[in-house]
Backbone as a ProteinNet text record, in pm:
[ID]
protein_1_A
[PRIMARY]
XXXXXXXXXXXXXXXXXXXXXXXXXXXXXXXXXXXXXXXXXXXXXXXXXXXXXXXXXXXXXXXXXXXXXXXXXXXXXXXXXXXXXXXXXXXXXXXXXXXXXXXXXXXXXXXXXXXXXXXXXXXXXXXXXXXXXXXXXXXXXXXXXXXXXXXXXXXXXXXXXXXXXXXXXXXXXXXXXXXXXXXXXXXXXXXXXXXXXXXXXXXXXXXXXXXXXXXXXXXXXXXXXXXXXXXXXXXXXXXXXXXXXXXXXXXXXXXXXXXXXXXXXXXXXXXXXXXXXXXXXXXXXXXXXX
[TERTIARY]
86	0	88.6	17	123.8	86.3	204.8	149	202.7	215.2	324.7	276.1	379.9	339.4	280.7	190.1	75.8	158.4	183.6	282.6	161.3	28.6	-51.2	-87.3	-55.5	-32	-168.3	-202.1	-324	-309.4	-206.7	-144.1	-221.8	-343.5	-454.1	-482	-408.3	-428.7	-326.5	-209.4	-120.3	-49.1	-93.4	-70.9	69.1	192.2	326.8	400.9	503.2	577.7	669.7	685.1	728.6	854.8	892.1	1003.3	1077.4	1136.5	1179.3	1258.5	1396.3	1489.2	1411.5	1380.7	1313.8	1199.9	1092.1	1002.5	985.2	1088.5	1104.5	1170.2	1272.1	1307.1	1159.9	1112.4	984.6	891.7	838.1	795.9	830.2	973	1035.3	1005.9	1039.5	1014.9	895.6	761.9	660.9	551.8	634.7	544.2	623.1	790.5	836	720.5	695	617.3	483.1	393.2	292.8	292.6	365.7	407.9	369.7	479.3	475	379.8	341.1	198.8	86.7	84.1	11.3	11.8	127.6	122.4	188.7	267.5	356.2	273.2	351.2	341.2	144.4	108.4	-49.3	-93.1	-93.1	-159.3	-288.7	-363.9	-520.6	-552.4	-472.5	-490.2	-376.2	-481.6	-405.4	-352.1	-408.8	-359	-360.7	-241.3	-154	-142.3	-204.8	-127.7	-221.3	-333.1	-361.5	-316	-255.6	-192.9	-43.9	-39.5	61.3	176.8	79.5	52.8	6.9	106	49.6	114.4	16.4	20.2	11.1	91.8	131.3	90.7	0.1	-48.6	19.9	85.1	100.4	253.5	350.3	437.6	518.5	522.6	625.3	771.8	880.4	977	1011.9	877.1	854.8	916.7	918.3	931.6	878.6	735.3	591.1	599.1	667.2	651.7	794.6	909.4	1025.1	1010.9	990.7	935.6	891.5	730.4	701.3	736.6	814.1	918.4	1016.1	1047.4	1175	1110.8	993	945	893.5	869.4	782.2	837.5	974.2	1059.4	961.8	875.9	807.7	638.1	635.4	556.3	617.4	547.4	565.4	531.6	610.7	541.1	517	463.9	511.8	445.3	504.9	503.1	462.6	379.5	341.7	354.5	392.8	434.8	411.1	374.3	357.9	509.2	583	693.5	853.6	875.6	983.9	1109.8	1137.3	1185.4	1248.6	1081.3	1031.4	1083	1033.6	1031.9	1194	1273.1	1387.9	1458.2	1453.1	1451	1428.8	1343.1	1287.1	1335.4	1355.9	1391	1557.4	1611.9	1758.2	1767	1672.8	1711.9	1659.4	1563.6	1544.8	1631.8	1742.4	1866.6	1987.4	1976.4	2042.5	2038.7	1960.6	1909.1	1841.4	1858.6	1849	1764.5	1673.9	1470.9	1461.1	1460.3	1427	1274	1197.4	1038.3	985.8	1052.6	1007.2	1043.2	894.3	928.3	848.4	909.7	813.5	812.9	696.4	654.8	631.2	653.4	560.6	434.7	374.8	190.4	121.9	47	-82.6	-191.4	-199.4	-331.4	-462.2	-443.2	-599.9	-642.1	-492.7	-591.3	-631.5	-677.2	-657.4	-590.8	-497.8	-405.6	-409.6	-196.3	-153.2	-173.6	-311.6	-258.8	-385.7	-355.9	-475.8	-553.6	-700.4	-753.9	-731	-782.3	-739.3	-596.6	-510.9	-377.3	-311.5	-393.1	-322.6	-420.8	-387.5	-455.1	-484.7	-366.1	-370.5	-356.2	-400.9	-408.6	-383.9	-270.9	-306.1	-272.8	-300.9	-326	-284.2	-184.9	-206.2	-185.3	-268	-232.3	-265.3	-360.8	-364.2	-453.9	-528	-640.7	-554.4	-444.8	-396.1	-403	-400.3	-408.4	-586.3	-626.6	-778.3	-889.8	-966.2	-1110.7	-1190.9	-1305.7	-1446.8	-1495.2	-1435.1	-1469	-1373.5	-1275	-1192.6	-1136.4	-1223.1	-1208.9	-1322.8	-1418.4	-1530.8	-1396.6	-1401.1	-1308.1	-1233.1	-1082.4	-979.4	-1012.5	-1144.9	-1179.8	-1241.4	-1318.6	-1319.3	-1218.5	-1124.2	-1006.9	-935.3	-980.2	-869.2	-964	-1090.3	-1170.7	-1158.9	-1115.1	-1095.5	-980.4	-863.9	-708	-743.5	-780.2	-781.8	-857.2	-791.9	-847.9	-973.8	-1049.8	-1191.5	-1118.6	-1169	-1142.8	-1025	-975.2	-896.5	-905.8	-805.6	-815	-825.2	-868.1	-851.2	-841.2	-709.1	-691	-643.8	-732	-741.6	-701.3	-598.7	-564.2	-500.7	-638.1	-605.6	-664.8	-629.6	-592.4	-678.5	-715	-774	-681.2	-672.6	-558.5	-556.8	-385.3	-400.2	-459.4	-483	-545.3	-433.1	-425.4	-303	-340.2	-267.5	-260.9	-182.4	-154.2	-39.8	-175.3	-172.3	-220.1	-194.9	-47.5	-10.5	-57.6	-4.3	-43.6	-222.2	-307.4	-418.8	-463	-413.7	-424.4	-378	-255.1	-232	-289.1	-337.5	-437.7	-567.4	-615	-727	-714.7	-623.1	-604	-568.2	-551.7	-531.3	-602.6	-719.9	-866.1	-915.4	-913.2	-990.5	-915	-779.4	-763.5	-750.8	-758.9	-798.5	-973.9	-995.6	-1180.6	-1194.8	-1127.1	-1102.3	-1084.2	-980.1	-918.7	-1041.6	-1128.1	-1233.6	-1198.2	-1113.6	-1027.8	-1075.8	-1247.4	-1242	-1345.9	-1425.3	-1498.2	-1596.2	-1557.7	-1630.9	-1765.2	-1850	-2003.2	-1952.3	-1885.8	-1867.6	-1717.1	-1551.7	-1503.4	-1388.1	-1439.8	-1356.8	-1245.6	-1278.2	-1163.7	-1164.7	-1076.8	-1107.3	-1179.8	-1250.6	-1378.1	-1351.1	-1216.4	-1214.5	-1217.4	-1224.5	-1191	-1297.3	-1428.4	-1569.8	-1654	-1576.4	-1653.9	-1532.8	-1451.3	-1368.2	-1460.9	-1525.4	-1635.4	-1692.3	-1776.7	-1879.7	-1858.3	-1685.6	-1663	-1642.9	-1610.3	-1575	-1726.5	-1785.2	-1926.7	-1996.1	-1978.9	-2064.3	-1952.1	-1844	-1772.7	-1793.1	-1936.3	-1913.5	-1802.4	-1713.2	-1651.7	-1790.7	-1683.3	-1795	-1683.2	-1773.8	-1648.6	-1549.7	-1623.6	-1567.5	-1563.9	-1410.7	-1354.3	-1270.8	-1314.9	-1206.4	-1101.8	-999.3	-877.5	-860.9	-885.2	-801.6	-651	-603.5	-430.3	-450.6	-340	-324.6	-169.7	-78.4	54.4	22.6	52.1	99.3	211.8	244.2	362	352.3	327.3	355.7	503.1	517.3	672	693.1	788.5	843	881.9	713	715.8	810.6	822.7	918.4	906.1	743.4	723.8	714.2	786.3	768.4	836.5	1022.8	1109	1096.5	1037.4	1048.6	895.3	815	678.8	710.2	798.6	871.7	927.8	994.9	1079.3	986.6	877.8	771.8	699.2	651.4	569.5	640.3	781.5	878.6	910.9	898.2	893.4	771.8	696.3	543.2	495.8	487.6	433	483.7	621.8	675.8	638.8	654.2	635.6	487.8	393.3	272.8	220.3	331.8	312.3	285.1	334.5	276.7	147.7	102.5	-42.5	-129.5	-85	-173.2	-199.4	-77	-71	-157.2	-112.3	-173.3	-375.8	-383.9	-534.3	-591.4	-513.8	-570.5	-622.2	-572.1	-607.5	-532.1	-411.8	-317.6	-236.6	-190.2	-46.1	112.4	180.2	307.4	344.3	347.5	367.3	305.4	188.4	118.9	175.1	146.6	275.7	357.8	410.6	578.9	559.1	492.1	485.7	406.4	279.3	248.5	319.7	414.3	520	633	695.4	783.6	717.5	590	512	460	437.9	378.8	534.8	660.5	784.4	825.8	803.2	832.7	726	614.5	535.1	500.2	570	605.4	731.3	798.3	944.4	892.8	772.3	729.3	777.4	777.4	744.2	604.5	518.4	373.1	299.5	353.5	284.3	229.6	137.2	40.6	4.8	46	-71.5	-70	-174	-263.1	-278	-214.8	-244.8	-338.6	-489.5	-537	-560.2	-543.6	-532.5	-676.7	-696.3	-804.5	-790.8	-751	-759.5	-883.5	-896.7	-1041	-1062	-1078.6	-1020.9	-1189.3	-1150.2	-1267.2	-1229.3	-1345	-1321.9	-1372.3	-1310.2	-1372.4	-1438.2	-1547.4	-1649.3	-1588.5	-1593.9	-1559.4	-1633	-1587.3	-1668.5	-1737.3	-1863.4	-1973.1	-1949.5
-119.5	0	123.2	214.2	314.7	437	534.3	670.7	742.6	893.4	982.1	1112.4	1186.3	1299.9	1426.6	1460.7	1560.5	1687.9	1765.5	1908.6	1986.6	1979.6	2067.9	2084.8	2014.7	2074.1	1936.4	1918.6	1804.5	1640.5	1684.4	1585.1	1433.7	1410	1335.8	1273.5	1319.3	1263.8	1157.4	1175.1	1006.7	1003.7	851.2	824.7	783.2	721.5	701.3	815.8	862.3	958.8	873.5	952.5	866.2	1010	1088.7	1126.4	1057.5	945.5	838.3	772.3	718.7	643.3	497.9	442	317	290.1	394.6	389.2	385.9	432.3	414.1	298.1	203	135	0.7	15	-78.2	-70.6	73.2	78.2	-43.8	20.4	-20.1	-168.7	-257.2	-402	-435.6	-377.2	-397.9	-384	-304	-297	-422.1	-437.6	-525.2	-689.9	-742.6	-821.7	-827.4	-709.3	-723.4	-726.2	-623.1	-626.7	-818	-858.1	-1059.5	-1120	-1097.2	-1177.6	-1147	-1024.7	-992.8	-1035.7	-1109.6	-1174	-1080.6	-967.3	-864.5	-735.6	-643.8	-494.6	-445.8	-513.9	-511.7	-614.6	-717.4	-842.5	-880.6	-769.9	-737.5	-694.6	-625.6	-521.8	-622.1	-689.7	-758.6	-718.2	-545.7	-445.9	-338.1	-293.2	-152.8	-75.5	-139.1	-43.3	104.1	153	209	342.5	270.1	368.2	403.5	520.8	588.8	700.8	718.8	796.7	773.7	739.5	661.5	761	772.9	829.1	778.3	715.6	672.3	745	733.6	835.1	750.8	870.2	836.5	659.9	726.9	640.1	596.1	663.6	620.3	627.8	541.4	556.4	518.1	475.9	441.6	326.1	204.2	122.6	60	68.4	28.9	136.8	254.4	349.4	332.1	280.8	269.9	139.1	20.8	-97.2	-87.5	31.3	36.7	105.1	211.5	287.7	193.2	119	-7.7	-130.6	-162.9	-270.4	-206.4	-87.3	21.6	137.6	100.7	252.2	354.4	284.9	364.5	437.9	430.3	464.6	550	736.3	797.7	759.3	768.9	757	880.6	879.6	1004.1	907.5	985.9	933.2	1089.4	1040.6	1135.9	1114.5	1230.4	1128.9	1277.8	1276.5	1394.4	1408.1	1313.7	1318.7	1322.4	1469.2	1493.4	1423.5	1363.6	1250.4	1150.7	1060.3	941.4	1019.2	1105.6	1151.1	1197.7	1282.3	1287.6	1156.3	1057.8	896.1	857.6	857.5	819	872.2	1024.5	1073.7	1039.3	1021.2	983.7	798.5	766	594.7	591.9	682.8	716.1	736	860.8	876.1	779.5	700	607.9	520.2	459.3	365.5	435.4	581.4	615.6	596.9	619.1	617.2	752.3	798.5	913.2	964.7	820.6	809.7	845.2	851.6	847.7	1007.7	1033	1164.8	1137.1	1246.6	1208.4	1368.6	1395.1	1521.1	1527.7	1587	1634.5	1675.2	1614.1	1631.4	1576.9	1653	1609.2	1567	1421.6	1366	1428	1476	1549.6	1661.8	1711.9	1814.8	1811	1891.3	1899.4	1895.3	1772	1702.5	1799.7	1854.1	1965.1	1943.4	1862.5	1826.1	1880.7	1867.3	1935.2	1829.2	1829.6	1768	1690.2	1501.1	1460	1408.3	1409.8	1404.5	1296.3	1173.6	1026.2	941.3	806.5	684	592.4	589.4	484.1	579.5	536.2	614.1	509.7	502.9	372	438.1	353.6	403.5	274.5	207.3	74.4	118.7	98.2	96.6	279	312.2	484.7	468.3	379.7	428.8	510	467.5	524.3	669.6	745.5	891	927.3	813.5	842.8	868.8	960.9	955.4	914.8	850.9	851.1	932.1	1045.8	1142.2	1158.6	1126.4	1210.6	1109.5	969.4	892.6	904.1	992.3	1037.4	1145.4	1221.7	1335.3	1295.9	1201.5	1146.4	1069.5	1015	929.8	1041.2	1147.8	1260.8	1331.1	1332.8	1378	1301.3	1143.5	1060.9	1055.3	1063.3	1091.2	1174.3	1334.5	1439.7	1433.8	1428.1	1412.6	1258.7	1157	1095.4	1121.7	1053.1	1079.3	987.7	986.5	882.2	768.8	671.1	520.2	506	590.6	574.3	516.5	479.9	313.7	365.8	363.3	381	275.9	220.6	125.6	124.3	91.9	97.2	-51	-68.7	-196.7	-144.4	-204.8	-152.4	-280.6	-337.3	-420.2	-430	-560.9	-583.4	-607.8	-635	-655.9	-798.6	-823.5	-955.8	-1062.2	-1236	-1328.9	-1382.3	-1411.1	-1491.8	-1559.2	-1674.8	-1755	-1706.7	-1601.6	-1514.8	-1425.2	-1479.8	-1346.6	-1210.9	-1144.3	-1060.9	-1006.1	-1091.2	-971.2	-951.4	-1026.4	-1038.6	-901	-903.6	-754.1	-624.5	-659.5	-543.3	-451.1	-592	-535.1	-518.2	-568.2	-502.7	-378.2	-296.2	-260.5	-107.5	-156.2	-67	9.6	-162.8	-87.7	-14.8	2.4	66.5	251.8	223	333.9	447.9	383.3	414.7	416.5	419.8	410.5	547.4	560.5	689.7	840	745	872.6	901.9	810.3	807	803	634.5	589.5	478.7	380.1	278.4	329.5	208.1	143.4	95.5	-38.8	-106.7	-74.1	-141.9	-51	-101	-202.3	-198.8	-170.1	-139.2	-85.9	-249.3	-363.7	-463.4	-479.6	-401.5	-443.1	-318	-286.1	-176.8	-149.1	-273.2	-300	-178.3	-151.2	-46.2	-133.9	-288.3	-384.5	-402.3	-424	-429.4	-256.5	-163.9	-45.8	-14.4	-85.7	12.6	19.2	-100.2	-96.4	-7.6	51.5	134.1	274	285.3	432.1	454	347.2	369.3	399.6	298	282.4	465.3	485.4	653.2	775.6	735.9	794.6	820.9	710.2	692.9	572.8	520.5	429.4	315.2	288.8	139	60.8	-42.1	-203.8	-220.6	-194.4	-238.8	-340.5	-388.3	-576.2	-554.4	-687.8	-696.1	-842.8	-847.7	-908.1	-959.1	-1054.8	-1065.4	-1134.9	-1106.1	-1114.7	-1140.3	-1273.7	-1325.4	-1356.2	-1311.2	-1322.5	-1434.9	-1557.9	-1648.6	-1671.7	-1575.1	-1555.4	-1638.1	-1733.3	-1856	-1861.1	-1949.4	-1966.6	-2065	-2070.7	-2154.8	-2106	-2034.4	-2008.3	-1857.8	-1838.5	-1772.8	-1629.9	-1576.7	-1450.4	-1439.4	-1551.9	-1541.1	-1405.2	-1420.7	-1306.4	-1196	-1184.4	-997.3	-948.3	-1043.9	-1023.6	-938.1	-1074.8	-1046.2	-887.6	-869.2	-745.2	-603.5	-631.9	-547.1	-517.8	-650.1	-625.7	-518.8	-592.4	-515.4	-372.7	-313.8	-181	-90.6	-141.9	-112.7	-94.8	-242.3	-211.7	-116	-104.6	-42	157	148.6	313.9	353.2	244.1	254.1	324.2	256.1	278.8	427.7	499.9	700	742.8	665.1	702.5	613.2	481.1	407.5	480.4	510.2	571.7	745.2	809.6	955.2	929.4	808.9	837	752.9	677.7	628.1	514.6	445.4	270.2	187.9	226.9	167.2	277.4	190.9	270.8	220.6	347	289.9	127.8	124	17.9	-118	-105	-225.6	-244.3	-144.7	-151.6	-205.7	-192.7	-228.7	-397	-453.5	-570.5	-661.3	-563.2	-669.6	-713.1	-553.9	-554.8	-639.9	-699.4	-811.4	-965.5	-958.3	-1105.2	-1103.7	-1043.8	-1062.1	-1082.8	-1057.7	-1063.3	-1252.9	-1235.6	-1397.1	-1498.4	-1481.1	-1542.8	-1560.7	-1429.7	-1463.9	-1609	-1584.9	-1677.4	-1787.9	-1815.8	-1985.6	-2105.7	-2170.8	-2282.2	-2268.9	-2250.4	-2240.4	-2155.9	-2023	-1911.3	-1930.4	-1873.8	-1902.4	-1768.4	-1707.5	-1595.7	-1531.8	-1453.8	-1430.1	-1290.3	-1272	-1131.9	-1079.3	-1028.8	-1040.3	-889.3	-869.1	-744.9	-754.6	-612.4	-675.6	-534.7	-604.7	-470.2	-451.8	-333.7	-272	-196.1	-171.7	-120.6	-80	26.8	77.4	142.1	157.3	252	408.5	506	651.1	635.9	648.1	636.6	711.4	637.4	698.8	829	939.1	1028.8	966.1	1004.5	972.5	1016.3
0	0	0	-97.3	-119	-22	74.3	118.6	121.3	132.7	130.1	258.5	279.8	302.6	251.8	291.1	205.3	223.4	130.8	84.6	139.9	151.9	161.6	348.3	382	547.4	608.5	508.1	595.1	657.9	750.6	844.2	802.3	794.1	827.1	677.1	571.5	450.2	392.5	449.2	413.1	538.1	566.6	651.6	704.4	612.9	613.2	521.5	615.9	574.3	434.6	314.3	227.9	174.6	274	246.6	351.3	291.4	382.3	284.6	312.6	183.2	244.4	367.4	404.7	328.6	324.3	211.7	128.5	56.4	-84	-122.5	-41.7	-69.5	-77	22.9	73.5	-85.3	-130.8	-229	-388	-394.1	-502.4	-512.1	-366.7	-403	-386	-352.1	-300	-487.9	-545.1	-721.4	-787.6	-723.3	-827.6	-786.9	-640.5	-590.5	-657.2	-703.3	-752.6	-854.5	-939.4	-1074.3	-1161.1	-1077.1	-1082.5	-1051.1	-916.2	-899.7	-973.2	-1070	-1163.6	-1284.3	-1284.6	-1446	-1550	-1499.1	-1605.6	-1564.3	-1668.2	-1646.3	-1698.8	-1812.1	-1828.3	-1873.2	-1788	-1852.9	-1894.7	-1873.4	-1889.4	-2036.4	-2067.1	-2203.3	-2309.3	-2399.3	-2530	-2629.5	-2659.1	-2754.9	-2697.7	-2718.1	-2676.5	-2804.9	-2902.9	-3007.3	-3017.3	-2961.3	-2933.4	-2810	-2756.6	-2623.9	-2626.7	-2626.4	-2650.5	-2540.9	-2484.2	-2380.6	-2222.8	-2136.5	-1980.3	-1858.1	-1835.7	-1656.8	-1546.2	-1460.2	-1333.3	-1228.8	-1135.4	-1072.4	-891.3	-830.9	-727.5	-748.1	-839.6	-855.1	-761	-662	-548.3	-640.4	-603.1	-672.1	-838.5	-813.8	-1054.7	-1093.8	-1029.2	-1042.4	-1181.6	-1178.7	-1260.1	-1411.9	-1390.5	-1459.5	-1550.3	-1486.9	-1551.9	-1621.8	-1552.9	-1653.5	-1753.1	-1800.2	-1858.9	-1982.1	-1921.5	-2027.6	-2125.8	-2011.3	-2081.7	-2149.2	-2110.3	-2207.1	-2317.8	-2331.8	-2442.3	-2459.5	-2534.3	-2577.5	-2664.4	-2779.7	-2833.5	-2756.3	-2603	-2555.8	-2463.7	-2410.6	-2332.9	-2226.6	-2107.1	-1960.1	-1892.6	-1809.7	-1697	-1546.4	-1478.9	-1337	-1222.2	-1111.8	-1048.6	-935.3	-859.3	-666.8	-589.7	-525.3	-435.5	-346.6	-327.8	-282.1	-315.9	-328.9	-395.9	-410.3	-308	-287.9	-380.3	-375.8	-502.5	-628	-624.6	-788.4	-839.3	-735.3	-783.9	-802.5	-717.7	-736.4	-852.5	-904.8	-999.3	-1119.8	-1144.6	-1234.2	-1255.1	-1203.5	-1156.4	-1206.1	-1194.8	-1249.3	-1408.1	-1438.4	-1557	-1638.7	-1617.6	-1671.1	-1663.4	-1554.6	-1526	-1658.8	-1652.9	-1776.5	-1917.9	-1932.2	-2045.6	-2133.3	-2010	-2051.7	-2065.2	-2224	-2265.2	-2300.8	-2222	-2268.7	-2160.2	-2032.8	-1862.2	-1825	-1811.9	-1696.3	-1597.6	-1503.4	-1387.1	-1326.3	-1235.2	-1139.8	-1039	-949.4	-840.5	-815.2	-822.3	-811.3	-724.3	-652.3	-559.4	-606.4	-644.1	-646.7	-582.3	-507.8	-432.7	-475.2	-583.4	-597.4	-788.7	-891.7	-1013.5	-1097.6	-1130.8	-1209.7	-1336.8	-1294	-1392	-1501.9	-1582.9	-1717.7	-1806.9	-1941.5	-2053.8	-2021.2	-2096.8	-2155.3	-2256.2	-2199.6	-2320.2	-2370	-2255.2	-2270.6	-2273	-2217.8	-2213.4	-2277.1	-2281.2	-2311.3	-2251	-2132.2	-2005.5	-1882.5	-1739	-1649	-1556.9	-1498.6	-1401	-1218	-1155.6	-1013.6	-924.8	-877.8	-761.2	-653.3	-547.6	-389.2	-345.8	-382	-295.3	-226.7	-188.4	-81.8	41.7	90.4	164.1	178.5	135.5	120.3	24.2	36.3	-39.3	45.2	63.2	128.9	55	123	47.6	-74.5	-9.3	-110.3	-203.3	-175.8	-261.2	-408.3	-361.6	-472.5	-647.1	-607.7	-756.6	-779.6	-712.2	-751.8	-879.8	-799.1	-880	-1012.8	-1018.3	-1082.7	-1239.4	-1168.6	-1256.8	-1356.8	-1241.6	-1291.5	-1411.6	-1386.8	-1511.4	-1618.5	-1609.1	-1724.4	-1800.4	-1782.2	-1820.5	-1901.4	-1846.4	-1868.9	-1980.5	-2009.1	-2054.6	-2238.1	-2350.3	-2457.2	-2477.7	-2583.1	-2570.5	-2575.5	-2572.5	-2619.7	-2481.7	-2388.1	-2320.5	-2166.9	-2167.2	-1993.6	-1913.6	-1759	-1650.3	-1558	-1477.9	-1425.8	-1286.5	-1221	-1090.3	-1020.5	-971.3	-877.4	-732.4	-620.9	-445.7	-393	-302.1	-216.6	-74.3	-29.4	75.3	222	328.3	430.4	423.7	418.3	458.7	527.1	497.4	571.6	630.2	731.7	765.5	884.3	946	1118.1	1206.9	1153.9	1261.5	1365.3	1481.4	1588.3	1576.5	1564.4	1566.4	1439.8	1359.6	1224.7	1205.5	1226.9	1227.5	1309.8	1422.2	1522	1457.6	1403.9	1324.2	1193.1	1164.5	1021.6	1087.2	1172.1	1213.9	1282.4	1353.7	1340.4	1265.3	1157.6	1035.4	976.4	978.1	892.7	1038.6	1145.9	1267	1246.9	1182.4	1225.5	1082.6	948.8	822.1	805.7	920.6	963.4	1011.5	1083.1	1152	1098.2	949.4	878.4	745.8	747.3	655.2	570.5	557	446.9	400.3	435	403.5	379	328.2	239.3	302.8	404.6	494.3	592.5	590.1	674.6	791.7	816.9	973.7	1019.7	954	1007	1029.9	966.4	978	850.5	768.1	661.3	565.3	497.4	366	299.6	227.2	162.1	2.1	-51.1	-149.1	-295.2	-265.6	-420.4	-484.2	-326.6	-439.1	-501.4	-473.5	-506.4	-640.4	-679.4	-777.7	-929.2	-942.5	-1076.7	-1064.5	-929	-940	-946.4	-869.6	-916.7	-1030.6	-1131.9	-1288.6	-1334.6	-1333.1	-1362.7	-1342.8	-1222	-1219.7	-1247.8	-1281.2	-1390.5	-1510.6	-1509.2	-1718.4	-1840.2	-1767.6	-1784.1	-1852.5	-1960.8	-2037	-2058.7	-2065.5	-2069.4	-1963.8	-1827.3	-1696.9	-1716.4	-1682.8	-1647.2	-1502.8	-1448.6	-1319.8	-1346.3	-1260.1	-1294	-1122.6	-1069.5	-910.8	-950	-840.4	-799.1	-673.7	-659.9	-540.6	-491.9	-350.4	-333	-216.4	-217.7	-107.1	-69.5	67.4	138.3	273.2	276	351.1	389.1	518.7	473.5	388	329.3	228.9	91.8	38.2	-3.2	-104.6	-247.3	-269	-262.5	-214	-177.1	-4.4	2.7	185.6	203.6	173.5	212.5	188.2	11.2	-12	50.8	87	221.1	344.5	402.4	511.1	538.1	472.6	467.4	456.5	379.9	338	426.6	512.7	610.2	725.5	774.2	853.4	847.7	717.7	713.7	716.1	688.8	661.3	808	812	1004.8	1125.3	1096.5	1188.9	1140.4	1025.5	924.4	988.1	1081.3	1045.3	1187.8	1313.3	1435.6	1478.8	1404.1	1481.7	1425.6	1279.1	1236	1347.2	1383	1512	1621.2	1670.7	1837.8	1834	1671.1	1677.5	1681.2	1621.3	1570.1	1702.4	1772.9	1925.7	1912.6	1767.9	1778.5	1916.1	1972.9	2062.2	2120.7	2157.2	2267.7	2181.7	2247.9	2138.6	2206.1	2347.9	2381.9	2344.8	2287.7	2223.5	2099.4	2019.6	1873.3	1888.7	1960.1	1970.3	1997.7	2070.6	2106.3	2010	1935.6	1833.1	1730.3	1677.1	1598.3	1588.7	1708.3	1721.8	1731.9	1782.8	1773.5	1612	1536.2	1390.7	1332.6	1383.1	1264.1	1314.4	1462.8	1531.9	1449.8	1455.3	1368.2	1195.1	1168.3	999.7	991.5	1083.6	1047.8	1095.9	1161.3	1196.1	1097	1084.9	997.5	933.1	1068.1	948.8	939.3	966.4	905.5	772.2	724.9	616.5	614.5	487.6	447.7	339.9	268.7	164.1	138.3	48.2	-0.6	-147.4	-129.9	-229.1	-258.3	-403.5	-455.3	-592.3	-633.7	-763.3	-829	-961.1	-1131.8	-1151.6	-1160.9	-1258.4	-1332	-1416.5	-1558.6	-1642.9	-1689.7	-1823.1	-1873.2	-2001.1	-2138.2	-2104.1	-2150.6	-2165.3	-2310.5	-2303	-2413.7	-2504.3	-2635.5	-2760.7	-2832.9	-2882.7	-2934.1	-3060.1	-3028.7	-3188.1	-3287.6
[MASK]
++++++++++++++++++++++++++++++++++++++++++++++++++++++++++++++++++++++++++++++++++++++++++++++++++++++++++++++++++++++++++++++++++++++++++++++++++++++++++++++++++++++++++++++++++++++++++++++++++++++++++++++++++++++++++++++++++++++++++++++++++++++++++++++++++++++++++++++++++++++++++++++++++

């Protein structure tokens, strides 16, 4: 799950500080993890020859956005991160590798995306509920309609909290959703889980979006398994990045953090930890002009 710090002073809108080199590192392997369990960079869309033009919204360090540059020299990218950070990151591995197709900006998703009308073909978005309200998801969704040309994608992939046999982590993700409840960040009528995977059709849908399809994705980070470790590591930074949005919004005490935080890392390394990470694509058309 992706979050940053809000430039606009509204403490209460991302919840992990992502002017952070820990975060960004967490980022980087956390798209390369889904990226795979997704089946490649767009495994949904069979013809590209139409799209020319893609916007990364909320890129974190552009992992997803540089891939795509490099599997598709003859396609523009751009990348968007509210965190100057990510983006000088980003712009810096760009040149690195001599992706003359990859730019990237500084932009606040919350507010009216610096761009014309009409300007892309693909619009993609993974993991922002984090910094998303209720509300502020028609908004964004407005926004990629606009910025988007007719016949053009909007692709939305966000994530439910893990299932797992771990106590600890089970507490922690509950947790999460209690205190992204708080920030009037979920979905859920009762406050037990995110609930943002079954509404992504319908925000397309009262967008105007036609030829809504959904896609699920599933990561089994069990132990043994080969997404156990870059899990592991993910979870470890994540959970701990997560502890001052817990303790500020009054889900816990730092002292409970701290203790679930070392029983969920003791219980990932079990032998039989077991757990499930399910994510879901949703994707539509901007209606073609008549």
């Amino acid at each position: 799950m992706s979050a940053s710090n809000n430039a606009s002073g509204d403490e209460k809108a991302y919840f992990i500080d992502a002017e952070n080199v820990a975060e960004m590192a967490r980022l980087a392997m956390q798209d390369r993890l889904t990226t795979k369990a997704m089946g490649g960079l767009l495994p949904e869309q069979a013809n590209l020859s139409a799209i020319h033009d893609i916007l990364d919204i909320a890129c974190g360090p552009g992992a997803w956005a540089l891939d795509m540059a490099q599997a598709f020299p003859q396609k523009r990218v751009t990348g968007i991160d509210i965190s100057r950070l990510m983006v000088e990151y980003a712009q810096a591995q760009a040149r690195e590798k001599d992706l003359h197709n990859a730019t990237f900006q500084v932009m606040d998703a919350l507010n009216p995306l610096e761009f014309a009308d009409n300007s892309f073909d693909l619009v993609n978005a993974r993991f922002i509920t984090g910094f998303m309200s209720k509300a502020a998801w028609p908004l964004l969704v407005r926004e990629c309609t606009r910025i988007l040309r007719p016949g053009g994608i909007l692709r939305l992939t966000e994530c439910e909290s893990p299932l797992t046999n771990s106590k600890g982590s089970e507490r922690m993700y509950e947790m999460l959703a209690q205190a992204l409840a708080r920030a009037d960040r979920i979905f859920s009528v009762d406050g037990r889980h995110i609930g943002i995977t079954p509404v992504l059709g319908r925000l397309l849908h009262d967008a105007g979006f036609v030829a809504i399809q959904k896609m699920s994705h599933v990561i089994d980070y069990s132990f043994g398994t080969e997404a156990h470790a870059g899990c592991y590591q993910d979870v470890m930074t994540f959970l701990k990045l997560l502890q001052p949005f817990f303790v500020n919004v009054g889900v816990t005490t730092q002292e409970e953090a701290n203790r679930l935080y070392l029983q969920t890392l003791e219980e990932m390394r079990s032998e039989n930890f077991c757990g499930i990470f399910f994510f879901l694509t949703a994707w539509g058309m901007k209606p073609k002009e008549a």
